[in-house]
C-alpha positions as CSV (number, residue, x, y, z in Angstrom):
1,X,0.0,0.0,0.0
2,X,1.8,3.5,-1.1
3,X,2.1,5.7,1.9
4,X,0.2,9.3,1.4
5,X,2.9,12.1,2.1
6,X,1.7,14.9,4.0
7,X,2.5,18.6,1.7
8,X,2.7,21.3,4.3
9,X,0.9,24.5,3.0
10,X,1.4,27.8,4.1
11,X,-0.7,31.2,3.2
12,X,1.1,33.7,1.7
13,X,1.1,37.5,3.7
14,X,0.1,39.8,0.5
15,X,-2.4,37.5,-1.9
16,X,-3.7,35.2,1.4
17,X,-3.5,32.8,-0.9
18,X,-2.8,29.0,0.6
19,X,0.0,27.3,-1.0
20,X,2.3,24.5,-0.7
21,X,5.1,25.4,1.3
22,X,7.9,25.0,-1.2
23,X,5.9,27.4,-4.0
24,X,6.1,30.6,-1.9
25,X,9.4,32.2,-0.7
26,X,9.9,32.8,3.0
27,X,11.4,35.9,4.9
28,X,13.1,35.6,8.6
29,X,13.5,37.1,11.4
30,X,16.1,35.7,13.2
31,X,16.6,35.4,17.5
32,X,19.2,38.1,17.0
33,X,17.1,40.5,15.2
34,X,18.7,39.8,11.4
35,X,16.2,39.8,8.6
36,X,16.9,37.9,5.7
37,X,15.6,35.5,2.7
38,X,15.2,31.7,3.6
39,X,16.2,29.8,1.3
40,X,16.3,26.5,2.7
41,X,13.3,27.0,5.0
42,X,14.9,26.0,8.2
43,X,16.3,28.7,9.9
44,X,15.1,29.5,13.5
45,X,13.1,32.9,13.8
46,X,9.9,34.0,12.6
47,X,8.7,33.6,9.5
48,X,6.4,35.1,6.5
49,X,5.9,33.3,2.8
50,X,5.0,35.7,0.0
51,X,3.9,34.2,-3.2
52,X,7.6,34.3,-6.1
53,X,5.2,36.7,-8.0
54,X,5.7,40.6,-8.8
55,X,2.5,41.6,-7.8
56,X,2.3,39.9,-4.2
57,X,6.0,40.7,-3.2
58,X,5.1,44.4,-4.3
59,X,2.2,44.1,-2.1
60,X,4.1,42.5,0.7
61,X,6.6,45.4,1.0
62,X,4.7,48.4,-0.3
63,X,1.5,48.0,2.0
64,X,3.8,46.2,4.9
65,X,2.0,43.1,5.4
66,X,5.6,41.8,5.7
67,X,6.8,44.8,7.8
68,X,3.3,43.5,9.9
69,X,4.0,39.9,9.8
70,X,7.7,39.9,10.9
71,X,7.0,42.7,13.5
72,X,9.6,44.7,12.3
73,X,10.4,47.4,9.2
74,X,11.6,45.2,6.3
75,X,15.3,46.7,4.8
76,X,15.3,48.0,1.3
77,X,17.9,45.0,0.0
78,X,15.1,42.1,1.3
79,X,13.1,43.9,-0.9
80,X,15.5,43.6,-3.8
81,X,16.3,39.9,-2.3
82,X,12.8,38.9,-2.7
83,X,12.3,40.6,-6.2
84,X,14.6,38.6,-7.8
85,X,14.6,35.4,-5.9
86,X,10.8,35.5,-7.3
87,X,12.6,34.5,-10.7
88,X,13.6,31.3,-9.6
89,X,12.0,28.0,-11.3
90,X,9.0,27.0,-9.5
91,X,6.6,24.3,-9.8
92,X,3.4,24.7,-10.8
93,X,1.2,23.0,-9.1
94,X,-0.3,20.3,-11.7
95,X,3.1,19.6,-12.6
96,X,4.8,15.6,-11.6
């Protein structure tokens, strides 16, 4: 019998759209305060996913639903991070 794996979803701070984890891009704020892109989507702090597109990580920063989410003011170079690690490849759901 195939075992059923579990897809963790998480909703995404400007579009409050629910996605699978893995399709949005998270943001960190670390113990000591540092804010920074998560690639690997392990490191300790809190966290905020923003859909990889244009118009949700302009919404994110611009109307500080980010600046809301991690509880503090979001620098202008994650802004730049997230606007181009939102031209990575990502799956499309559908997609094996």
């Amino acid at each position: 019998m195939p075992r059923v794996h579990h897809v963790p979803v998480r909703q995404c701070v400007a579009c409050r759209q629910m996605r699978p984890k893995r399709e949005l891009v998270r943001v960190v704020r670390t113990p000591a305060g540092e804010i920074r892109v998560d690639t690997t989507g392990k490191v300790s702090g809190r966290g905020a996913y923003v859909c990889p597109t244009t118009d949700c990580v302009d919404q994110a920063v611009k109307q500080g639903r980010l600046a809301h989410a991690l509880e503090v003011a979001i620098p202008v170079s994650i802004a730049d991070a997230l606007r181009s690690a939102r031209t990575r490849s990502v799956r499309v759901s559908g997609e094996s």
